[in-house]
N, C-alpha and C positions, 0 to 999 in steps of 0.2 A: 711553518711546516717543518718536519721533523724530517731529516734527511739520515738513513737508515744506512749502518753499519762501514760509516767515513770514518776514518780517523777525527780520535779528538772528540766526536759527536756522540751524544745519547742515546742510545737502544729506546725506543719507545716505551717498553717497561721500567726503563731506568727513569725517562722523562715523568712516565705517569708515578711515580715512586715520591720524585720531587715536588708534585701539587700540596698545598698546605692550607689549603680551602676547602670548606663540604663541599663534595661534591655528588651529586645524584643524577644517573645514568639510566632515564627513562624510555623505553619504547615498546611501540609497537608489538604484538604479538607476530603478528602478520606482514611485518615490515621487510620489504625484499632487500632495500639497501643497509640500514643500519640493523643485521640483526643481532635480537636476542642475545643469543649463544655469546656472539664479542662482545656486547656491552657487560655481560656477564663478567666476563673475565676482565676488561677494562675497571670494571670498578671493583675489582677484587684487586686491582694493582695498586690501585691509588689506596691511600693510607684513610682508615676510615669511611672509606666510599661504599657507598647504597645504588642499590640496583633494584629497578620493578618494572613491569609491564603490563602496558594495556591491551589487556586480553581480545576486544575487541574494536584494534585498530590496527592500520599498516602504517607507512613513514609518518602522517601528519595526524598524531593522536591529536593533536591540542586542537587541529580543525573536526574531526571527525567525531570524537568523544569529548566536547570540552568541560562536560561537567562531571564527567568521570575521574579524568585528569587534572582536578581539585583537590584529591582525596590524598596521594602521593608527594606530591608537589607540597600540601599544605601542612601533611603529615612530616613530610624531611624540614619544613621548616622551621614546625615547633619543637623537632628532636634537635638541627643543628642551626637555626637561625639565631640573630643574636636577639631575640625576645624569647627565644626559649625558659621554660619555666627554671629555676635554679634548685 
C-alpha cells in the first residue's frame, strides 16, 4: 500500500508512472466502488495503459457479464500479451 505524501515516498501517480507491465484497467459501468471516471485516469498514468468498461455491470463484471468481459480482456491480450501477433 502506497502511503501518500511522507517523505521519501511516491505520489501514487509517480508509483503508477513506475509500472512497466501492460496493464488493463477494466470496470464496471455501474460500479459504485471502483469507478469509471478513476480508472480512467489511473490508466492514463501508467505508461501505455488501457482502460474499458462494462457497460452492463457494477463491481463484479467478470460474475455478472462473464462472457461479455471476453472481448476486452482477450482483445488487451492479443494487442499486449506476449503471443501477440509481430
Amino acid at each position: 500500500m502506497l502511503r501518500l505524501n511522507e517523505p521519501g515516498r511516491l505520489t501514487s501517480t509517480e508509483a503508477l508512472r513506475e509500472i512497466a507491465c501492460a496493464s488493463l484497467f477494466l470496470v464496471g459501468a455501474d460500479d459504485p466502488i471502483a469507478l469509471p471516471g478513476v480508472a480512467r485516469e489511473l490508466a492514463a498514468a501508467v505508461p501505455g495503459g488501457e482502460f474499458a468498461v462494462m457497460e452492463r455491470a457494477g463491481h463484479s463484471a467478470y460474475f455478472e457479464c462473464p462472457d461479455e468481459i471476453q472481448r476486452p480482456v482477450t482483445g488487451f491480450i492479443r494487442r499486449r500479451g506476449p503471443f501477440r501477433d509481430a
